[in-house]
C-alpha positions in Angstrom: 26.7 12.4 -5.3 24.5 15.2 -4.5 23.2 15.3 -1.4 19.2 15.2 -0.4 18.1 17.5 1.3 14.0 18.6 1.7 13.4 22.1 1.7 10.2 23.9 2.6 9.4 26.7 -0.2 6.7 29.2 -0.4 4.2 27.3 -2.7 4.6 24.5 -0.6 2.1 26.3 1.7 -0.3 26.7 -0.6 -0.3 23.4 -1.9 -0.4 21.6 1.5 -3.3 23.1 2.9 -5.2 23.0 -0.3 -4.3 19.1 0.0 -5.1 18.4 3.4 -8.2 19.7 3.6 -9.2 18.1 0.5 -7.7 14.3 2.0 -9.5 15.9 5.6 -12.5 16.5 3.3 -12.7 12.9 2.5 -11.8 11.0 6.0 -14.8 13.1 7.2 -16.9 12.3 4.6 -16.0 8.7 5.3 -16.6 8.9 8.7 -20.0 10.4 8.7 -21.2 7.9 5.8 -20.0 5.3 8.2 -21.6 6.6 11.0 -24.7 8.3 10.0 -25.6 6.4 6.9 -24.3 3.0 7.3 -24.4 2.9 11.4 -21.3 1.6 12.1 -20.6 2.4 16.0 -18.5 5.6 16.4 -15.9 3.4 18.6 -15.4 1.5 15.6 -15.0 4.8 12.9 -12.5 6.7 15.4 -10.8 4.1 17.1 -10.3 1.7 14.2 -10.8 2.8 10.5 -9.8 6.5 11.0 -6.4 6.0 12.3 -5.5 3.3 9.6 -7.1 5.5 6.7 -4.6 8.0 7.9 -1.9 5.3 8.1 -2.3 4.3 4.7 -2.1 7.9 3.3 1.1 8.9 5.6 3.2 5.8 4.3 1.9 6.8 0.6 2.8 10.8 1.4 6.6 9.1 3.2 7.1 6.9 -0.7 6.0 10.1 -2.8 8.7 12.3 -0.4 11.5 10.1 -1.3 10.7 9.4 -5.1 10.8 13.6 -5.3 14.0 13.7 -3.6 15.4 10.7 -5.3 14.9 12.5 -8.6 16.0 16.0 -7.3 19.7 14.6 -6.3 19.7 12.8 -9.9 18.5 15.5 -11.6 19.6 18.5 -10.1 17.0 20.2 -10.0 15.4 22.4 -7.4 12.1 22.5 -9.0 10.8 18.8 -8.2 7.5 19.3 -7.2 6.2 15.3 -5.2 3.2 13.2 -6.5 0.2 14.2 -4.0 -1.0 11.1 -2.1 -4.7 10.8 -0.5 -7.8 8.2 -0.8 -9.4 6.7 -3.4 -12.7 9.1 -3.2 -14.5 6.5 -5.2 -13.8 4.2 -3.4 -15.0 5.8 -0.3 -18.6 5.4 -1.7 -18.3 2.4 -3.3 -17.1 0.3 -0.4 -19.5 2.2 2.0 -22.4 1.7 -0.6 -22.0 -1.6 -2.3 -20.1 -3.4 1.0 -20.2 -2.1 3.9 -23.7 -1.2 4.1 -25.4 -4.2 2.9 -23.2 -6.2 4.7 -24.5 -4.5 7.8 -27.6 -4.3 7.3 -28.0 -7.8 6.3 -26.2 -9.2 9.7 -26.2 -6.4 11.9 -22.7 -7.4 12.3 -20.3 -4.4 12.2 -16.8 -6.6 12.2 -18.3 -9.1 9.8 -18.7 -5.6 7.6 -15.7 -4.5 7.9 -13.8 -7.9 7.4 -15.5 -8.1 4.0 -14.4 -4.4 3.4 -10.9 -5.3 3.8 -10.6 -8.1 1.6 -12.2 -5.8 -0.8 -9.3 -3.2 -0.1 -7.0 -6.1 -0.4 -8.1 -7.1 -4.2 -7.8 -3.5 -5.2 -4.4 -3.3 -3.7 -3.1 -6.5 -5.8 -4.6 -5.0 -9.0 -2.4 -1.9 -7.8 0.4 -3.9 -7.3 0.1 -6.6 -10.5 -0.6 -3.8 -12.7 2.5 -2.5 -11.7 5.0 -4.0 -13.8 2.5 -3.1 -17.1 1.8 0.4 -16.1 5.0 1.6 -17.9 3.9 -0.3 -21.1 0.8 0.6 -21.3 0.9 4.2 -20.5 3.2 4.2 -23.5 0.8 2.8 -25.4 -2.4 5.2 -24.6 -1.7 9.1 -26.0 -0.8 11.2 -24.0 -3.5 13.6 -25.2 -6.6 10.8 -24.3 -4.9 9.8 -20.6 -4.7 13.6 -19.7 -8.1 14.1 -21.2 -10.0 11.5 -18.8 -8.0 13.4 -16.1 -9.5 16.9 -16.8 -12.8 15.2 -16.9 -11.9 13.9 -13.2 -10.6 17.2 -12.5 -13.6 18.9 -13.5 -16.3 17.1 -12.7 -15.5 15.2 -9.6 -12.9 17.3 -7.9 -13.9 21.1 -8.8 -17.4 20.8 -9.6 -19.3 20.2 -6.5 -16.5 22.9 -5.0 -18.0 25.7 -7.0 -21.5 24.6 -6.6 -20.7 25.0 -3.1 -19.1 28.3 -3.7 -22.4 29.5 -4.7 -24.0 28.7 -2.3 -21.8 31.5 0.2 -21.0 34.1 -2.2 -20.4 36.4 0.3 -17.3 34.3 1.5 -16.4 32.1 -1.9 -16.6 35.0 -4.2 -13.7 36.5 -2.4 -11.7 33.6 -2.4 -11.9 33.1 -6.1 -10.8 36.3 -6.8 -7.9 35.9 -4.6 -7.0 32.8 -6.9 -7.2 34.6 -10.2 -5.2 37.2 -8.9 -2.7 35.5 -7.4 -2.1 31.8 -9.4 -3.6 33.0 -12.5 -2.8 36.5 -12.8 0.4 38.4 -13.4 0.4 40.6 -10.7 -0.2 39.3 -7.3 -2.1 41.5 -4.0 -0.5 40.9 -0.6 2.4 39.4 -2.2 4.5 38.7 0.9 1.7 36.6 2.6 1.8 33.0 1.1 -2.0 32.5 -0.7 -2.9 29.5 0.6 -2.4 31.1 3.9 -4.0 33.9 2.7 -7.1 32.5 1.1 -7.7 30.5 4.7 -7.1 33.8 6.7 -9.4 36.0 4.2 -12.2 33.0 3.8 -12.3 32.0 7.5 -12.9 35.6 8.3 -15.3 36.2 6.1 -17.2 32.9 7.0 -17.7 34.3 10.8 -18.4 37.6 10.2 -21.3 36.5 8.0 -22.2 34.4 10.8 -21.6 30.5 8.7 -19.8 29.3 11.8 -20.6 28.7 15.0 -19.0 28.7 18.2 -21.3 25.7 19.3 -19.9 23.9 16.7 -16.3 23.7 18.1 -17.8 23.1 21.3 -19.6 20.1 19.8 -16.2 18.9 17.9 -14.6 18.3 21.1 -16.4 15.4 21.9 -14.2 14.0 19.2 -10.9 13.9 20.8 -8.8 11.3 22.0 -6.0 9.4 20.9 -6.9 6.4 19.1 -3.3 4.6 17.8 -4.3 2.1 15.1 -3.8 -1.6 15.6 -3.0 -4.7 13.7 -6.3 -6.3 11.9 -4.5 -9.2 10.0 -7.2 -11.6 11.7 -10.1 -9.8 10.4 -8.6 -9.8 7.3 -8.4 -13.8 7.4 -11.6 -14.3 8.7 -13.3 -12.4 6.1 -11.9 -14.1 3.1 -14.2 -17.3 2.9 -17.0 -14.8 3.0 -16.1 -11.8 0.7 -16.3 -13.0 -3.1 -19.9 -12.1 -3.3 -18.9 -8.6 -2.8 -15.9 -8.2 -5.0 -17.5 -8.0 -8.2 -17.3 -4.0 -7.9 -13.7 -4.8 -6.5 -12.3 -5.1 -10.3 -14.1 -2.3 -12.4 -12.7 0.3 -9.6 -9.5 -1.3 -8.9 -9.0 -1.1 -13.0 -10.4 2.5 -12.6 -7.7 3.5 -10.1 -4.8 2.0 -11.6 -6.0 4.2 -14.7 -6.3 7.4 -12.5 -3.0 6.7 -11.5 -1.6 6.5 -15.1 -3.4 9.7 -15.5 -2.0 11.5 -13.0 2.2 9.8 -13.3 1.1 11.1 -17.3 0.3 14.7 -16.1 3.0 14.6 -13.8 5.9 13.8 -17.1 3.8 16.3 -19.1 4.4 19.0 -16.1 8.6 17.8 -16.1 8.5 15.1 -13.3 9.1 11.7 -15.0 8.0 9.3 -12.1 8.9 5.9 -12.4 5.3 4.7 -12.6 6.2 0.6 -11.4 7.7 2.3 -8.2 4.6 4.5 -7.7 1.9 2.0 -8.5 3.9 -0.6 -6.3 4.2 2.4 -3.5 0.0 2.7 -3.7 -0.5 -0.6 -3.7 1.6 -1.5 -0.4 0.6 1.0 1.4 -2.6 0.0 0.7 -2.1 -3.2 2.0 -0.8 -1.5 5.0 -3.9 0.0 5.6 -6.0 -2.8 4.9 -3.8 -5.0 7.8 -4.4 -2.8 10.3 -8.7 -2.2 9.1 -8.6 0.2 6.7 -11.2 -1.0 3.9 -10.3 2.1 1.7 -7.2 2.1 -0.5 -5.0 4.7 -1.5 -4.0 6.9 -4.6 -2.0 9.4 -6.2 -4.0 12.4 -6.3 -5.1 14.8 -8.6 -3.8 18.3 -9.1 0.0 17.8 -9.2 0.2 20.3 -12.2 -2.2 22.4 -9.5 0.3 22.0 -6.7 3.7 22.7 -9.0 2.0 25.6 -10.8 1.4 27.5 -7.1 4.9 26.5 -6.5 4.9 24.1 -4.3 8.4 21.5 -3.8 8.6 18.3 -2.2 7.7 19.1 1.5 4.1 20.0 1.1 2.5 16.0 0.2 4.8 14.9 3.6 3.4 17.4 5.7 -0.1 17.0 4.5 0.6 12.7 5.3 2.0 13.7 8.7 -1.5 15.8 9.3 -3.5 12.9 7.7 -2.1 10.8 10.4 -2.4 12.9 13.8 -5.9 14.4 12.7 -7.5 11.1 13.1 -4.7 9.6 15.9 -6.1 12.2 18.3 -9.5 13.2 16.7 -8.9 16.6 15.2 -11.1 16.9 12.3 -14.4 17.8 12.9 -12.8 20.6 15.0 -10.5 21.8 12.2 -13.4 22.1 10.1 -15.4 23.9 12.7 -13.0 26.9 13.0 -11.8 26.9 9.2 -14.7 26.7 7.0 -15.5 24.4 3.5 -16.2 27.4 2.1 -12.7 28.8 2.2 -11.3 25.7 1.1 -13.7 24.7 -1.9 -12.2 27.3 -4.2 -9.0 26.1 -4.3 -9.9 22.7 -5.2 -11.9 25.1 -8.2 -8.5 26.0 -9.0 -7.2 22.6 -8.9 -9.4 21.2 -11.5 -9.4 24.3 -13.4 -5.3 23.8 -13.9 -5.2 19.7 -14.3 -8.0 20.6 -17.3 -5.8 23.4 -18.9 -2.6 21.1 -18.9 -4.7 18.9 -21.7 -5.2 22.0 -23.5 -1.7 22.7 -23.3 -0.1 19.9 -24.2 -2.7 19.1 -27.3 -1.7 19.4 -31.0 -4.9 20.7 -32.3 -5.7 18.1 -34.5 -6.7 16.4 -31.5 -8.1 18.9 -29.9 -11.3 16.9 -30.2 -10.5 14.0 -28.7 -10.4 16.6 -25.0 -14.2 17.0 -25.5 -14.9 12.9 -26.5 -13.4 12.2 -22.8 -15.3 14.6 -21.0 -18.9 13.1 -21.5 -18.5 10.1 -19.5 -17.5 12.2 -16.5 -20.3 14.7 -17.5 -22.9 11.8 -17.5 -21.3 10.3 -14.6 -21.4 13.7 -12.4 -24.9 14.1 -13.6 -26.1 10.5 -13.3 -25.3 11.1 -9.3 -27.3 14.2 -9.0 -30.2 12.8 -10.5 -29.9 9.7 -8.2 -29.5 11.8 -5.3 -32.5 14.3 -6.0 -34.6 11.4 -6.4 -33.4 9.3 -3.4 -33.9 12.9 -1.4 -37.4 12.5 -2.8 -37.8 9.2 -1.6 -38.2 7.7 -5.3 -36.0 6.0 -8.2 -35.9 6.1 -11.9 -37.5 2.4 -11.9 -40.6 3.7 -9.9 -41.4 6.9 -11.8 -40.6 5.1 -15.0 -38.3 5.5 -17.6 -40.6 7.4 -20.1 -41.7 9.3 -17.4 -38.3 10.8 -17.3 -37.9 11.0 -21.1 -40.9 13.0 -21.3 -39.5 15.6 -19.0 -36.0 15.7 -21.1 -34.1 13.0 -18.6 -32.5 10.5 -20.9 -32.2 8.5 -17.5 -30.6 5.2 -19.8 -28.6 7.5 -21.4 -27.5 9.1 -18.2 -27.0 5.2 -16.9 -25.4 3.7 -19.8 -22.6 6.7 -21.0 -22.0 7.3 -16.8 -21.1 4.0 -15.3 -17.4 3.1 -15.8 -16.5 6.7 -16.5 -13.1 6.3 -15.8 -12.7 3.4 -18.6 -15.4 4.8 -20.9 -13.6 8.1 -21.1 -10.4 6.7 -21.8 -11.7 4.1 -24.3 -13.8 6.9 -26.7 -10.6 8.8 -26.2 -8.7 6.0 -28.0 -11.4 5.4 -30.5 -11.2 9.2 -31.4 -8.1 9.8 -31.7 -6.8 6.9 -33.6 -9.8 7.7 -36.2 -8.3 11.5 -36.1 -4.8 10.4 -36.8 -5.8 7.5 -38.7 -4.0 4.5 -36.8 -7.5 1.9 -38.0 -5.6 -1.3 -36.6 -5.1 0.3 -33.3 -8.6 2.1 -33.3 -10.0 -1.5 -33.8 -8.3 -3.2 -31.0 -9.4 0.0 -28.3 -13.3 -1.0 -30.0 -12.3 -4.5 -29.6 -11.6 -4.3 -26.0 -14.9 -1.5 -25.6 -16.7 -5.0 -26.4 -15.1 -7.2 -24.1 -15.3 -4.7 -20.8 -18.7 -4.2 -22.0 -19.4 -7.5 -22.3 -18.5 -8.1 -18.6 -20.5 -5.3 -17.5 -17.5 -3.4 -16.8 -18.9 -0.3 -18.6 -22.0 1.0 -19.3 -23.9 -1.0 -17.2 -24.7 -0.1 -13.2 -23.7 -3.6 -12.0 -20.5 -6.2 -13.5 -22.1 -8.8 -14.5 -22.6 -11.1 -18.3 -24.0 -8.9 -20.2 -28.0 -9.0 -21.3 -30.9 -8.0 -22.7 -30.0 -3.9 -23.9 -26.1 -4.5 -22.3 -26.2 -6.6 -25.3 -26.0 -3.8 -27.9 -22.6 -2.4 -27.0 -21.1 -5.1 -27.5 -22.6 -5.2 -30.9 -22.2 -1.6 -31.2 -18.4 -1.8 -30.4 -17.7 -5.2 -32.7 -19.2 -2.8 -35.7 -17.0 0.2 -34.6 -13.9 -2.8 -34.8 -15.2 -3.8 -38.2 -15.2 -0.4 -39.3 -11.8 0.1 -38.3 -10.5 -2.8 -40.0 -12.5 -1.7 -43.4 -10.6 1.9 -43.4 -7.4 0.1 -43.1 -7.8 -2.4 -45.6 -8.6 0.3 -47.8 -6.1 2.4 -46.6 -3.6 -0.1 -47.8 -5.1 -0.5 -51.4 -4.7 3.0 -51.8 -0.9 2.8 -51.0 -0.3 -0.5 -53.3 2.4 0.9 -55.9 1.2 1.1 -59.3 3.9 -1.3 -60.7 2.8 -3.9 -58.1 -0.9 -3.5 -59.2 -2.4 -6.7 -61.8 -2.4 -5.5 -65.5 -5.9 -4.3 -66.4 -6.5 -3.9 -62.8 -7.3 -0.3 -60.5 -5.6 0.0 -57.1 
């Protein structure tokens, strides 16, 4: 038997620094939506959800480490490169925005939010954990050309977009940075060679940042208030006492649970396509239990694999990186580190390589494409492109103090906002992407059965509300006319293959005086 061993290479700095700051990225952003939006006590953020968000991700990180080693001794090979583990960054606004925050603001009552929150963890952790034993089947079943489409479209639009947006908004530090990149990941001939890049991009962005004067001494004077060591606890009882109370709230439990048990077929699919076959009931189970983890000791926010992992093995990187950045995920919050992390080493040194990131998941899809389906890469993207800009525009117009049902609908069209559009093609992206990439390609390679059940089952989910509508729910009123819309795609389907298969009847099985 060969023996295991975990080795730290070279790439496997780059990759864990671009990771943890991109999982420290989003337990900050948690934190300050908790605190500054929502107005849960910080006692409650640091002391309580922090330390088990961290939790959750470590034990996720600790499963991915041993699945990577486990198929390095079977295979081998010395080129395993781990699953990356982090949150659920939907999640984090979903459960803020459509739990937490009501919740509170309807009782006043901090635990009582947070007990709903974690039953609502919970239900997306069994959805993990059910959809387990079918992930295999039905990631068999879905092309691999449509499930690592949707996954450039997450790539793109929710993990490297708002990263080069906020690249230029600091040229002066970004621009350097992204160079860097090209040179080094994408070029052939790298500068400063010996120093690792990820190391390098920090050193060369950080310095740039406080030359140009972005950061501020204050401001790691200010992050110190933060410290303090904050172990996290058992919550099983707030768990309990917030079941009899929670189903109200889990109608968005399902449409997201169903979206990230498809991101995580997604990501196990770009992981084969990359030469790392995970076993994907053992990686769903691993999500879904740590999960629960989490959620017992009052983490309402579940856990995922990650995107990039074509990012993280084409810099390099091994097995070690995803356990050290789930070691950092769990001291950063265990003694309050991370607002001072991020007030020496600045977001605009990071942001680039999560540029790169999305930049590499999205060229894997082009990659691995036969170009008769090279179509079907485009199909997926508009969901996410709707869905990106469907959050801009509610954003601008929340800044504003306004939304879309008080300036109007027409008031919008007339400026060139197709708001329903925007509303309709944008919620459920994660399903919707995937379900137009089925529909496309099965009408490219001309499988019409199979092109009728994905319309089929485009009816059903959005029948339920599950797509293309902004709340789950029976569908109504203009909701109404995808299911239509979707039961005449099915009909079509059915039609071409019906005719299909007069075309192919033998002539000597045809009726005398009859045409085929």
């Amino acid at each position: 038997m060969n023996r295991i061993k975990l080795e730290w290479k070279r790439g496997d700095w780059a990759a864990y620094f671009g990771l943890m700051t991109n999982n420290l990225t989003n337990l900050l952003t948690m934190m300050g939506l908790l605190i500054f939006v929502v107005g849960i006590p910080k006692e409650i953020v640091y002391g309580r959800i922090a330390p088990a968000f961290g939790l959750a991700v470590l034990m996720a990180s600790v499963c991915y480490t041993w699945f990577g080693l486990q198929m390095a001794r079977q295979t081998g090979r010395s080129d395993v490169t781990a699953l990356p583990s982090g949150p659920s960054a939907p999640s984090i606004f979903t459960v803020t925005f459509l739990v937490l925050m009501p919740v509170y603001q309807q009782t006043g009552d901090a635990d009582f939010a947070i007990q709903i929150g974690l039953v609502w963890c919970f239900v997306e952790a069994l959805i993990l954990v059910g959809g387990s034993f079918l992930g295999e089947t039905i990631r068999k079943m879905i092309p691999r050309t449509v499930l690592l489409s949707c996954l450039s479209g997450l790539g793109l639009l929710l993990l490297a977009m708002n990263p080069m947006l906020q690249a230029f908004e600091a040229p002066t530090v970004s621009f350097i940075v992204l160079l860097l990149i090209f040179i080094n990941w994408f070029g052939k001939k790298p500068i400063f060679a010996r120093i690792p890049t990820g190391l390098l991009l920090l050193l060369a962005g950080t310095a740039l940042a406080w030359i140009s004067g972005l950061q501020s001494p204050d401001a790691i004077k200010a992050s110190m208030s933060s410290f303090g060591f904050n172990p996290p606890s058992i919550h099983i009882d707030g768990f309990m006492q917030g079941l009899p109370h929670a189903l109200p709230y889990l109608a968005s439990a399902v449409p997201l649970g169903l979206a990230n048990y498809i991101f995580d077929l997604e990501n196990i699919e770009s992981a084969h396509a990359a030469g790392d076959s995970y076993n994907t009931r053992k990686v769903m189970m691993a999500n879904g239990l740590s999960s629960m983890l989490g959620c017992m000791m009052g983490n309402p926010f579940p856990v995922t694999v990650y995107v990039g992992h074509a990012g993280w093995k084409a810099m390099g990187a091994s097995i070690g990186y995803t356990l050290a950045s789930g070691v950092t995920m769990f001291i950063v919050p265990l003694f309050g580190l991370g607002a001072f992390m991020l007030a020496v080493i600045p977001m605009t040194a990071i942001v680039p390589i999560l540029v790169f990131i999305g930049v590499v998941t999205a060229n894997q899809v082009v990659r691995e494409t036969p170009k008769i389906e090279v179509p079907v890469i485009f199909i997926c993207l508009f969901p996410w492109i709707a869905n990106w800009a469907l959050t801009m525009v509610n954003s601008v117009m929340g800044a504003a103090g306004t939304t879309a049902a008080k300036l109007g609908t027409d008031v919008l069209h007339s400026k060139g906002v197709y708001y329903q559009g925007l509303v309709h093609l944008g919620n459920g992206a994660p399903l919707a992407s995937m379900l137009w990439g089925c529909i496309a390609i099965f009408a490219i390679i001309n499988k019409p059965l199979r092109g009728a059940i994905a319309a089929a089952t485009g009816a059903l989910l959005a029948l339920f509300g599950v797509i293309h509508s902004p709340m789950v729910g029976f569908a109504e009123g203009s909701s109404l006319m995808f299911v239509v819309a979707y039961l005449m795609m099915a009909s079509m389907f059915v039609v071409k293959h019906f005719l299909d298969s007069r075309e192919n009847v033998p002539a000597s099985a045809q009726e005398p005086g009859k045409i085929a």
